[in-house]
N, C-alpha and C positions, 0 to 999 in steps of 0.2 A: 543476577538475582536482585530484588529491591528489597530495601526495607523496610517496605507499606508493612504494617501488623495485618499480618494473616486476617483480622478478625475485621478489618476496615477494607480489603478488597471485593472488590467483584467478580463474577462470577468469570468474570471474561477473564479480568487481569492474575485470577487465583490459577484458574487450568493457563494459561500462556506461562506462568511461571512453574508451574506442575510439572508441563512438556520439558522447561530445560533443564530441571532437576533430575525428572528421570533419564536426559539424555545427557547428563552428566555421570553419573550413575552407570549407566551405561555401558558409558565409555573406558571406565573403570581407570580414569588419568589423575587420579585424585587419593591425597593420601587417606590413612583408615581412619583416623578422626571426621576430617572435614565430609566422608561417607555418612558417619554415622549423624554429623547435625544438617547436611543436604538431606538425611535419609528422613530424620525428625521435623523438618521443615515440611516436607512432600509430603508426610502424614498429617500433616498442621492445614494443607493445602485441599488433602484429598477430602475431608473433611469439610470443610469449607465449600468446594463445589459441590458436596451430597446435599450440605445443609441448605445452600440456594437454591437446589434443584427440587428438594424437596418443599421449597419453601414456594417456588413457581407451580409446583404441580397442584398446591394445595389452594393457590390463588384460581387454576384453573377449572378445579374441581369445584369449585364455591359459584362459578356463572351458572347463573339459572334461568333456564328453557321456558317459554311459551309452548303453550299447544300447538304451532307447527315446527317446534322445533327451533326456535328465532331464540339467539341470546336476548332477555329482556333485564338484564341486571345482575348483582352478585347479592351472593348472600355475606354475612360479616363470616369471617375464618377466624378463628380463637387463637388471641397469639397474635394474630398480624397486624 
């Protein structure tokens, strides 16, 4: 696990750390504390890749079409 702040990773580096929490987790080789702030981190995490994903879908929803259908541009997204 890294010590990047949840809030400063990417979307890549958020889910690659996401997978080894829950397969830690998992694993169940871990005592019930260190479960429970593995468990609070993964929510820190899960969190964090909705928020990029949402925040991708919303950059892709913002490209705006021509008449045949051609990306000609984006419009500004509120927020980004």
């Amino acid at each position: 696990m890294t010590e990047t702040p949840v809030d400063q990773m990417s979307f890549e580096q958020a889910m690659a750390e996401l997978e080894q929490v829950v397969g830690t987790l998992e694993r169940g080789d871990v005592a019930l504390e260190e479960s429970i702030t593995l468990y609070e981190r993964g929510a820190k995490l899960k969190k964090r890749c909705e928020d990029k994903l949402k925040e991708a879908e919303e950059k892709v929803a913002a490209i705006t079409l021509d008449g045949d259908g051609n990306p000609k541009g984006t419009t500004p997204v509120e927020g980004l």
